[in-house]
C-alpha positions in Angstrom: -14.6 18.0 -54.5 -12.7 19.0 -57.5 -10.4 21.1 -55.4 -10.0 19.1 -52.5 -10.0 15.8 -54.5 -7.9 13.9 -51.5 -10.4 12.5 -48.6 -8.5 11.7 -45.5 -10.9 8.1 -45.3 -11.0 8.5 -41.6 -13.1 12.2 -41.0 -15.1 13.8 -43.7 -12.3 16.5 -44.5 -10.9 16.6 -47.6 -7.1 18.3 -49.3 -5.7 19.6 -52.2 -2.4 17.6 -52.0 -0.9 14.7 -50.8 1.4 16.5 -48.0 -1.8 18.5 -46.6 -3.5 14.8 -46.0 -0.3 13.0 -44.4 0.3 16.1 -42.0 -3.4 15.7 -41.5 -3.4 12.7 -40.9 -0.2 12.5 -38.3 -1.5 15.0 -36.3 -5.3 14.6 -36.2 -5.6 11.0 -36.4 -2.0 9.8 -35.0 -3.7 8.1 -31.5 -7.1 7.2 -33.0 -7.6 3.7 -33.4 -6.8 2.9 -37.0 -8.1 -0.9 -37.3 -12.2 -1.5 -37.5 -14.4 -4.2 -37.2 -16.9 -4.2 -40.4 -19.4 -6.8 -38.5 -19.9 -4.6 -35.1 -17.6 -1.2 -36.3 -15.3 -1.4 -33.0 -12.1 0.2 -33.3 -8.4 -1.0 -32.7 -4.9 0.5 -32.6 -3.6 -2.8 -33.6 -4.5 -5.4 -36.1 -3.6 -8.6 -33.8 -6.1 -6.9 -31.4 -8.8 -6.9 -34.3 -8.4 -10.4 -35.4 -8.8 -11.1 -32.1 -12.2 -9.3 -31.5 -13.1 -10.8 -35.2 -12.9 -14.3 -33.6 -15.8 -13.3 -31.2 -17.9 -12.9 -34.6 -16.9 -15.8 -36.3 -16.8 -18.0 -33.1 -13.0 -19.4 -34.3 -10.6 -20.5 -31.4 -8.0 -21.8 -32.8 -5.6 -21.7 -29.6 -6.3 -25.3 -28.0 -5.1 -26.4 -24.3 -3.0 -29.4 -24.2 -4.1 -30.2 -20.8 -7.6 -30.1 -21.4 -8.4 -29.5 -24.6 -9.9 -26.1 -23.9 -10.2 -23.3 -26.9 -9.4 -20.0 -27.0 -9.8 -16.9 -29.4 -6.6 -15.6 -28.5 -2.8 -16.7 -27.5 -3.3 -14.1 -24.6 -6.2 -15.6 -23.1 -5.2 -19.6 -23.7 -1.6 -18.1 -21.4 -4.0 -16.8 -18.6 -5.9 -20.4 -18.9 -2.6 -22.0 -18.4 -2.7 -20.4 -14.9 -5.1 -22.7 -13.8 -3.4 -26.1 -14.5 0.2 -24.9 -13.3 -1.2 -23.4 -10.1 0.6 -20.0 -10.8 -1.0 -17.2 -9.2 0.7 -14.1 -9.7 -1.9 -11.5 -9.2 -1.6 -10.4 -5.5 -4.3 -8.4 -3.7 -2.1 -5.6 -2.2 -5.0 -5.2 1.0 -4.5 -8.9 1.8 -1.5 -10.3 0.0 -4.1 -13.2 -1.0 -3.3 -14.5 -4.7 -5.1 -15.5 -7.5 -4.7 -16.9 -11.0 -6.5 -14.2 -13.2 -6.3 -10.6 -12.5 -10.4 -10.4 -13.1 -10.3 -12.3 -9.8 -8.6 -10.3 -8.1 -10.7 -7.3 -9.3 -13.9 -8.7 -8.2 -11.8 -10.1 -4.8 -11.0 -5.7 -4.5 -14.4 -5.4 -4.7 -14.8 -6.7 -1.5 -12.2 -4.7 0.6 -13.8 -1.8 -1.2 -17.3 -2.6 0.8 -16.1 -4.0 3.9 -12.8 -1.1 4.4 -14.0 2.3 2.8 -11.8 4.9 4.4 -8.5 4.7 1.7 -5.4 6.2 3.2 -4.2 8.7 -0.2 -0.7 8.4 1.0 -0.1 4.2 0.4 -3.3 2.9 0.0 -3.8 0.9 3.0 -7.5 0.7 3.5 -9.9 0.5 7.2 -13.6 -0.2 8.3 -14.2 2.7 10.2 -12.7 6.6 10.2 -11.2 7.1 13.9 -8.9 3.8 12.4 -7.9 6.2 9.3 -7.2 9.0 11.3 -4.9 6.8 13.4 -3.3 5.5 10.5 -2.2 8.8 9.2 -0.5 10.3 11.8 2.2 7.9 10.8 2.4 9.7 7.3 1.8 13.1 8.6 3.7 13.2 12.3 0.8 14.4 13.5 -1.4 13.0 16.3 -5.2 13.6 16.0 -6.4 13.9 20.2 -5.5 17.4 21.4 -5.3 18.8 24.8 -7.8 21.8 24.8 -6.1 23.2 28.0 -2.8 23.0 27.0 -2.4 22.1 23.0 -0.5 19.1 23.4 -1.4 16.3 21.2 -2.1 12.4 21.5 -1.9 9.4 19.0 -4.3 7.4 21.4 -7.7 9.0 23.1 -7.1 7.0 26.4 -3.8 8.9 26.7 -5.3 12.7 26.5 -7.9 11.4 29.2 -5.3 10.2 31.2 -3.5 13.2 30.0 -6.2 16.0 31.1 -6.8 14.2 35.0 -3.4 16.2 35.4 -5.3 19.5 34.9 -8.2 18.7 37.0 -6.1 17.9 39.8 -7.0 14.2 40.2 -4.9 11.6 40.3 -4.9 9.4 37.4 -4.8 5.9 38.0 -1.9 3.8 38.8 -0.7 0.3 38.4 2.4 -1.6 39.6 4.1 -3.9 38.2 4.4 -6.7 40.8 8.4 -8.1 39.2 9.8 -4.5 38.4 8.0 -1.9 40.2 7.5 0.2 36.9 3.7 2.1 36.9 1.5 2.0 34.4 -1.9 3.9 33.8 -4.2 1.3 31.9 -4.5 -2.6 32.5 -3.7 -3.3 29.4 -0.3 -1.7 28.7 0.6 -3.5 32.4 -0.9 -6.8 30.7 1.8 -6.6 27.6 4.7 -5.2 29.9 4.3 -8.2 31.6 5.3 -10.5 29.3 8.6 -9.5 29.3 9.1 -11.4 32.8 7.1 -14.2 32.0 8.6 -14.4 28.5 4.8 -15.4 27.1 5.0 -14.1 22.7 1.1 -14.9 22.1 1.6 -13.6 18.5 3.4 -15.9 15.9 3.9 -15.1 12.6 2.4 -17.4 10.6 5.6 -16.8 7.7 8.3 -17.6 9.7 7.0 -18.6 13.2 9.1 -15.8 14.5 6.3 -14.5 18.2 5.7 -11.5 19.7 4.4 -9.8 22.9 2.3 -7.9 20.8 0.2 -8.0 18.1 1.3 -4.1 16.9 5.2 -6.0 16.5 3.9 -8.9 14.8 2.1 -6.7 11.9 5.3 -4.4 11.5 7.2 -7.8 11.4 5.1 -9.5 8.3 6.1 -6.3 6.3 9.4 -7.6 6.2 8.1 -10.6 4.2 5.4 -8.6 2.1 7.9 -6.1 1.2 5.0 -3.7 2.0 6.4 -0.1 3.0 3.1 2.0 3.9 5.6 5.0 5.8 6.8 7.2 2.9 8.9 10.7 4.4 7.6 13.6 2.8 11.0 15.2 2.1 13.0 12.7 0.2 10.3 10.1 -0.6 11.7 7.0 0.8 9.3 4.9 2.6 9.9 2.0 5.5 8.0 -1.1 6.8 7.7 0.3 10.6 6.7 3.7 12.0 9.6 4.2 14.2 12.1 3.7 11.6 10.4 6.7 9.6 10.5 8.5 12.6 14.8 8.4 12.8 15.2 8.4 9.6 13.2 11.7 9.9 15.8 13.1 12.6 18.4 13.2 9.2 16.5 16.0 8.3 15.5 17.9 10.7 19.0 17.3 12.7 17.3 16.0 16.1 19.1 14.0 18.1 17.3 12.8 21.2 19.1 10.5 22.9 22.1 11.6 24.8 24.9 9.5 26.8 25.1 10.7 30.2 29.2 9.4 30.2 30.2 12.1 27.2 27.2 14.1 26.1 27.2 12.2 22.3 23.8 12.3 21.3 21.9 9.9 18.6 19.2 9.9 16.5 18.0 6.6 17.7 18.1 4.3 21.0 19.5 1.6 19.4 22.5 4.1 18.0 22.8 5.3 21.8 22.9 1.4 23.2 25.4 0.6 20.7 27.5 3.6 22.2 26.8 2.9 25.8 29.2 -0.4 25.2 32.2 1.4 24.5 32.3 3.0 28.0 31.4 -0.7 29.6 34.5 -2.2 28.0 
């Protein structure tokens, strides 16, 4: 029009002066995608993206492979080709730690875990087939245990421990097994069948990293963290996280000022065994 004779080319609107259009223009139009495609009318924020995309058109690849000859439309995609002839795989799956040479791989690869392991943890990701194993996991995050004594209100990480827990109100005994070496009692077979293996020295579970065994398969999962770098226990107060559930659980104790293990020599206490163990040999020497 002849009073707004400036049209801003990118939206109908038109100005009287050249100022109106650039402010216009910065703050209307700053994040839209400036650079178009006149054969399909897609949109781009830069013009190496829409050469690019014009290449699909025009069916150019001017980016060979000089290992196989191979073309490409773009510099970006001939790099990712690359991957396949140098054996680089530097897109991890963070589920499985398995590796892969394109990262559209690995998202059809996450696509999998996404089937088989629905229940997502929201605090780190970590992902499980069925919900009791979720609701396991996050009493690690949370401090919380999910089995609770209805009689009494004390709480349980395991089920098998509130049951044995609740023969104590029904006035049976629960039952007991002894170990044979060490006379120390236990309440399931199982728990006697790991504690064993600290006399017969058997470490079923190698890791497959280092070749590092344990007695239990728990120890050996907390160990391969140290080579993942994974750390799925994150405190809630300060935000630092740690590769094993017990370490969260001191570190913890800085907080809240607990200290729960106490020398019987001088009344120090520690927030940690290990703290109290290293204590114990000053008195011995």
């Amino acid at each position: 029009s002849s009073e707004n004779p400036l049209e801003c080319g990118m939206c109908p609107k038109a100005f009287p002066s050249a100022a109106a259009l650039a402010r216009h223009r910065r703050f209307v139009h700053r994040s839209e995608r400036r650079h178009r495609c006149g054969t399909c009318g897609k949109s781009f924020k830069k013009s190496s993206h829409l050469r690019n995309h014009i290449r699909t058109h025009t069916g150019e690849r001017p980016f060979p492979c000089r290992e196989c000859g191979k073309s490409f439309n773009s510099q970006a995609n001939l790099l990712r080709h690359h991957l396949v002839h140098s054996g680089e795989r530097p897109f991890e799956c963070e589920l499985c730690h398995k590796r892969f040479s394109q990262n559209s791989t690995l998202r059809q690869h996450l696509q999998v875990h996404l089937r088989r392991f629905p229940y997502g943890c929201g605090e780190c990701g970590m992902r499980f087939h069925r919900p009791h194993r979720l609701l396991l996991h996050r009493s690690h995050h949370t401090g919380e245990y999910p089995y609770k004594c209805s009689q009494c209100g004390r709480t349980f990480l395991l089920r098998r421990l509130l049951e044995v827990h609740l023969l104590g109100h029904s006035g049976r005994e629960p039952r007991v097994l002894e170990c044979g070496e060490c006379k120390k009692l236990f309440s399931t077979e199982t728990s006697l069948q790991v504690h064993r293996r600290i006399h017969t020295g058997e470490r079923p579970y190698p890791c497959p990293d280092c070749g590092k065994a344990f007695r239990q398969s728990t120890h050996l999962k907390d160990h391969r963290r140290l080579h993942t770098g994974e750390r799925p226990f994150r405190c809630q107060e300060c935000g630092k996280s740690f590769a094993i559930a017990v370490r969260l659980a001191e570190h913890r104790r800085i907080h809240t000022g607990e200290r729960p293990y106490g020398c019987q020599e001088c009344g120090k206490s520690y927030r940690s065994f290990s703290n109290l163990w290293k204590h114990r040999k000053l008195h011995r020497e």
